[in-house]
N, C-alpha and C positions, 0 to 999 in steps of 0.2 A: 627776205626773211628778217623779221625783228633780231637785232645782234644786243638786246637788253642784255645785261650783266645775272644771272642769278645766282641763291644764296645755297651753297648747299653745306651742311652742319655733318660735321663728323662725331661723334659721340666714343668714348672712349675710356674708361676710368673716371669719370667725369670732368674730364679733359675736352674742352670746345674750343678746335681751331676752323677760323672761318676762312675760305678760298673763293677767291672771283671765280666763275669760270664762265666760258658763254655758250649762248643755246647750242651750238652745235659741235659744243665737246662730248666726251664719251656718255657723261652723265647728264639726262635730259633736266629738262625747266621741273621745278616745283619737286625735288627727288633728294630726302634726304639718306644719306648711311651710317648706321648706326656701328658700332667697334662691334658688335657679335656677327657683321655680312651682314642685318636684314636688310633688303633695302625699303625705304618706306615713300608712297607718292603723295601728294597732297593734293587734296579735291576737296574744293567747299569750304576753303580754310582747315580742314581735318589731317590727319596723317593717319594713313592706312598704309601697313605692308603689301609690297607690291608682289603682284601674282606670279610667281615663278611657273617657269614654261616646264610643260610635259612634254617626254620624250615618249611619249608611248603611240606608236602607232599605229596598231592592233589591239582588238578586246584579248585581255587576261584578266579572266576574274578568275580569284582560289578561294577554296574554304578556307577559315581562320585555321589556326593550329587547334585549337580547342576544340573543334569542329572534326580534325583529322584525327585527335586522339580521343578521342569518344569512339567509346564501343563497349556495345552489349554482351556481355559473355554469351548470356541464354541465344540472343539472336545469331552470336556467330557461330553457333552448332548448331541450331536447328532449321537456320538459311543453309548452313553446306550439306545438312542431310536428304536424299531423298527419299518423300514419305509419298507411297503411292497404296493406299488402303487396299484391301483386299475387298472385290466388289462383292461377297458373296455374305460379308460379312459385315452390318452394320458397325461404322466407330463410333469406339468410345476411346475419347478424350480425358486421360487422367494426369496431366500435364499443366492444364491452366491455373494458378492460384486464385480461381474470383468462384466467390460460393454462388452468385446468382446465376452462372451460364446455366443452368439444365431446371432453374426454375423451383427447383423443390425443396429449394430454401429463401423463400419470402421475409422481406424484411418484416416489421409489424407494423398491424393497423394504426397503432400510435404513432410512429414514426412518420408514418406518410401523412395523417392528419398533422403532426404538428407542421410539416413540410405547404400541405394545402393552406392550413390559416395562414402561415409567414405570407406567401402570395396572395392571399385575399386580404392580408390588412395593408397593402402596396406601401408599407411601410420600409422597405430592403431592396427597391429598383435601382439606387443612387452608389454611389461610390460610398464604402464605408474605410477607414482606418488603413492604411496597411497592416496595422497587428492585430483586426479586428476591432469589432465594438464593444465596450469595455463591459457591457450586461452579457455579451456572450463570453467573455473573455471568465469575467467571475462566475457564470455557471459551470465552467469547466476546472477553475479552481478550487470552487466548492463540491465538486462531482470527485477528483480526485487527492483533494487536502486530507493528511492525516497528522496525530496528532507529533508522529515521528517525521513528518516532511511538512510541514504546513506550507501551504499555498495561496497567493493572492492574486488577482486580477494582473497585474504590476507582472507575475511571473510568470504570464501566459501568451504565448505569439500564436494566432492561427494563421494558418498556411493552406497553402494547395493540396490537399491529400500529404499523407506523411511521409510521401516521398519528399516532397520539396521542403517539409522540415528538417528532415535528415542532410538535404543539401544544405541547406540556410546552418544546420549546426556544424559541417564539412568546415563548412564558408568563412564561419565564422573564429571557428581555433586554428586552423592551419593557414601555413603561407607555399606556396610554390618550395620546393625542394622538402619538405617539413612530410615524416611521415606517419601513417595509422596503422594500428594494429585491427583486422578483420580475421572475424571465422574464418575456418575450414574444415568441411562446409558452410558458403553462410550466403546470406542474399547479394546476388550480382549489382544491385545498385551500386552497394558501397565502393566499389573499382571502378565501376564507369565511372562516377562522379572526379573521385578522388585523381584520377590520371588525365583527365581530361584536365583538370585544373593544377596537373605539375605535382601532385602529391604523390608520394610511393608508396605502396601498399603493399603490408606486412602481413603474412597470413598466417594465424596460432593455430596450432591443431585441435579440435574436439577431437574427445576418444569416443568409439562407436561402442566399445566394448562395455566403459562405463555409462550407457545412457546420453551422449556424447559431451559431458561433460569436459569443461574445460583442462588442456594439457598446461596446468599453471605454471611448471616448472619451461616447457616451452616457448610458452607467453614473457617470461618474465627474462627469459635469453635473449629476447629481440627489443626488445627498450633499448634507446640511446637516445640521446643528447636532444636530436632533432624529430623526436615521439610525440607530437600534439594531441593524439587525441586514440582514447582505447573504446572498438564500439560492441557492446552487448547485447547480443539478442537473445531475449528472454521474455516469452518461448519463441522457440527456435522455427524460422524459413532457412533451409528446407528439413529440418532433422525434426521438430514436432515433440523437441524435447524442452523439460521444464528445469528449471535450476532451484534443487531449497534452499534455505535458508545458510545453513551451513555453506554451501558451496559460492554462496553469493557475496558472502562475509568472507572468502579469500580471494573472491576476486576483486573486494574494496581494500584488504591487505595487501597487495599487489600495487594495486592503482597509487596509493598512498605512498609506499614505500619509494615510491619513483615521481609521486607528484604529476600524476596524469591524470587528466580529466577523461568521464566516460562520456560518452553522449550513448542510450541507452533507448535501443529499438525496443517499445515495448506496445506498436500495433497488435500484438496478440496475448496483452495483458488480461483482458479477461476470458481469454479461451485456455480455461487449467480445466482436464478432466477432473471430477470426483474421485476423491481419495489420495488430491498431490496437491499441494498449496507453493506459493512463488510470490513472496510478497514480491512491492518495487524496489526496486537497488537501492532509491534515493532513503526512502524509510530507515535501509540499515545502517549509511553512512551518516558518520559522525566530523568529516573530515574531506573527503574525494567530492568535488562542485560534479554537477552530473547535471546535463542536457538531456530529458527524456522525450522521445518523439513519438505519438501517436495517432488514432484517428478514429473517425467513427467506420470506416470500410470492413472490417471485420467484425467484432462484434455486432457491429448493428447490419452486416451484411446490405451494406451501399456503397462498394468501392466507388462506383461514379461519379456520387455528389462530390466527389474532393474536397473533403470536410479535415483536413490535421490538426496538431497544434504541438509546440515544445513548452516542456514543462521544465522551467527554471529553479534547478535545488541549488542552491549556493548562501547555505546559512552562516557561513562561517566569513563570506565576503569574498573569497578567492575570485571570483570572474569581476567581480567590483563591476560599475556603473558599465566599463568602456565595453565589456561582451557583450550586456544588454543594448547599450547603444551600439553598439556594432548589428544586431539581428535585428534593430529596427529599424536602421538605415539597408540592410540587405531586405529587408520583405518591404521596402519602398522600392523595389528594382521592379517588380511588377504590383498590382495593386488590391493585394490581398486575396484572401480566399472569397467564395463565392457567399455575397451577401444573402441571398434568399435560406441558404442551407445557415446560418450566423444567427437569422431570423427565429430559425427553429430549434438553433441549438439547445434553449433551455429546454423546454418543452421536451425534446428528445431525451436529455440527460435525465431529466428527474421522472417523466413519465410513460415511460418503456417498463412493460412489467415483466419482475424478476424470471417468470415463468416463461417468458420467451429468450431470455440468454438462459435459462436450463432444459428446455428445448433442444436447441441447437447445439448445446457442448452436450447433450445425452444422445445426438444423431450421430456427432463425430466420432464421438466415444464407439459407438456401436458399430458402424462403418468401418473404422480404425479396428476394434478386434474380431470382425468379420476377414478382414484383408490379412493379419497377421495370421490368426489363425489356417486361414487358405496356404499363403505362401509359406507358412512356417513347416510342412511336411511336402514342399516341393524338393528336390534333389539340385544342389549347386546352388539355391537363391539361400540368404541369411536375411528375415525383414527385421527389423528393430522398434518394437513397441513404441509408441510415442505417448508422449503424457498429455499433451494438448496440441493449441494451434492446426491446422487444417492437412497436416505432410506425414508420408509413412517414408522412411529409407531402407530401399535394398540392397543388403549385395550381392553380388553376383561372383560367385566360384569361378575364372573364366577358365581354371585350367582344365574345369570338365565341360567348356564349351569350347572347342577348338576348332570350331565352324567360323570363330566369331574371332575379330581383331581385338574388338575394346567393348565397351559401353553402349559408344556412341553404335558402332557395328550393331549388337545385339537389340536396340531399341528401335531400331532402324527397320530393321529383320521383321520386328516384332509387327508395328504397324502393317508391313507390306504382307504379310500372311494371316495375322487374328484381328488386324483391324485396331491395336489398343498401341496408344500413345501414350508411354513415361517419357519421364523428359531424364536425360543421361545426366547422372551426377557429374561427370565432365562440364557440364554448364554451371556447377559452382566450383570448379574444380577439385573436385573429387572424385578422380576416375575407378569404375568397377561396381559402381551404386546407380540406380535409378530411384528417382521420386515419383511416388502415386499421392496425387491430391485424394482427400477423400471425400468431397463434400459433392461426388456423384450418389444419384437414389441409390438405395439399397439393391436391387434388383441388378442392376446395371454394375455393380461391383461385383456381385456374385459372381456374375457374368465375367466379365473384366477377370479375375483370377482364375475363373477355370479354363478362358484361354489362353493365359501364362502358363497352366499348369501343363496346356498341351503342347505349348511351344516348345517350354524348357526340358518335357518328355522327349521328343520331339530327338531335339541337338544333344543331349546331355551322356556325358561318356565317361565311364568311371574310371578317375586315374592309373592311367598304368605303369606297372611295376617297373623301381629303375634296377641295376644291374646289382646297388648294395643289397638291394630285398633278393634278387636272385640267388645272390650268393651266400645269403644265408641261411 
């Protein structure tokens, strides 16, 4: 064996003491170590750290933690329910929020054509933007600019459907331990995201009684220090309810007083019945930076394209350069929303006729007080008018349903005997309520509540007297 002398370098504070040693001491030929332990080997003239040895001698693969704390409200009561329909009785399904499943709400003939030209001018097969292409980016700045928010290209991110905007705006104000204030009731996303990624989540009450308007004095009890980000949904999944003008103006008095940013669900921005107006949040502030996220899946009735985008208010400079460049560097994580739908975006925005989104908010409308009407002279259920967006809320009396546990019980029940499926407001957690989508045909709701009215016939038992009523 060659007994050559080699050179091995200790590295230290920048401290370089050189030691002879020889090939067949502990530390091989060509191996230097550095003072932090690495050790590093030399090949080629190069220095490379050298591969440290795996102790592992068995497969163990685990889900990341991010992976084990993701979870779905809505899926973890409606996987542990069993729903076995009654055969006797065709379902219906008043559970799902997507208007197209039963067909009888088509998107429009413009929509689809501009959808066709985008693919016929094969102009949008390629990778565009992560934040989108900036012609689609200003159609949607100029579809939504006003003269109280104005809007530019510069303040527009498209995304995957507005779900992955609302993530991206998650993503972007909060850090691990850092927490949000969420409805209750309100859409299950905002917790699965939010906990998966180490965030806490704070839940302010709506009142059912007002319209479910916000319980400000409750909301404004739970701010502290480590408050990143307040989210509003206006109008409301799952409540269907609209906020005006006045109420919206104290929940910017709010926000301000504490120096919270909103990031502002407002996917069912143009779903306001006739006779209720709900301008955007951003219009009313003067002062509170507000992330608005939306999409085309609702109004334009094409959840699937996964068409979003966040709308950037920040006139006053508070999010400054670094949020923006922070939401561009996150929607470089994957690479943008789907170019062919980007293609058509203009097209869609300015040439969709007014007569097909009054259409469709005069179906919901009418579904919506066909449902309340029905349910509203059933015995033990409470429904709550809704002013827009596609949701009716129940509740449910349960002390004269004594058949039944909860919510989740009585929904459960309901499927396995008349066939109809709500989904338990325990999946926004809000137990003793169920939601009915309403954008099934008309026929099919009728239907749908008159066999509620026989179920709840059915179990329903009129409270009985306690001992103080005896005794007097």
């Amino acid at each position: 064996m060659d007994s050559k002398p080699y050179l091995v370098q200790m590295n230290g504070n920048g401290v370089h003491n050189k030691k002879l040693v020889k090939a067949n001491s502990l530390i091989g030929p060509g191996v230097n170590m550095h003072g932090n332990g690495v050790h590093h080997v030399k090949v080629n003239g190069s220095l490379y750290p050298a591969k440290a040895k795996s102790s592992r001698q068995t497969w163990e693969v685990k889900p990341s933690e991010m992976a084990k704390n993701t979870l779905n409200p809505i899926r973890a009561i409606v996987d542990g329910m069993t729903l076995t329909p009654n055969p006797d009785k065709p379902m219906i399904a008043l559970s799902i929020g997507d208007p197209t499943v039963f067909g009888n709400l088509p998107t429009d003939e413009a929509v689809l054509q501009a959808l066709k030209d985008a693919i016929d001018s094969q102009k949008y097969n390629g990778y565009a933007p992560s934040v989108g292409y900036l012609k689609s980016r200003q159609a949607v700045a100029n579809f939504y600019s006003c003269p109280e928010a104005p809007l530019e290209a510069e303040d527009v991110i498209l995304t995957s459907g507005c779900s992955q905007a609302i993530e991206l705006a998650i993503n972007v104000l909060c850090n691990p331990g850092d927490n949000i204030l969420v409805p209750c009731p309100g859409f299950s996303l905002y917790k699965t995201l939010a906990v998966s990624m180490g965030i806490k989540v704070k839940l302010y009450n709506l009142l059912p009684e007002r319209s479910w308007e916000i319980d400000l004095q409750h909301l404004e009890s739970l701010i502290d220090e480590r408050t990143s980000c307040l989210i509003v949904t206006n109008p409301s999944n799952p409540c269907g309810s609209v906020f005006d003008k006045e109420h919206l103006q104290k929940i910017l008095k709010v926000a301000s007083k504490y120096c919270v940013p909103i990031l502002a669900d407002e996917i069912y921005s143009d779903m306001v019945f006739p006779g209720c107006s709900s301008p955007s949040i951003a219009s009313l502030s003067s002062d509170v930076p507000i992330l608005s996220c939306g999409g085309l899946a609702k109004r334009w009735l094409v959840p699937g394209w996964r068409m979003g985008w966040i709308l950037i208010h920040d006139r006053n400079d508070v999010f400054g350069s670094e949020i923006r460049q922070g939401l561009v560097k996150l929607s470089q994580r994957i690479l943008g929303a789907c170019t062919i739908v980007q293609g058509a975006l203009e097209s869609i925005l300015n040439n969709t006729p007014q007569s097909f989104y009054n259409n469709t908010i005069s179906f919901l409308k009418s579904n919506s007080e066909t449902c309340y009407n029905e349910l509203s002279t059933v015995p033990g259920l409470n429904p709550i008018m809704p002013s827009g967006a596609m949701y009716l809320m129940v509740g449910i009396d349960m002390d004269h349903f004594p058949d039944f546990k909860n919510d989740v019980d009585f929904t459960e029940r309901l499927v396995t005997e008349q066939s109809v499926f709500c989904l338990p407001a325990s999946a926004f957690e809000y137990p003793n309520f169920f939601r009915i989508v309403v954008t099934v045909p008309e026929e099919m709701m009728v239907e749908a509540c008159a066999r509620i009215r026989e179920f709840c016939q059915r179990y329903y038992r009129p409270r009985s007297c306690d001992s103080n009523d005896l005794d007097q």
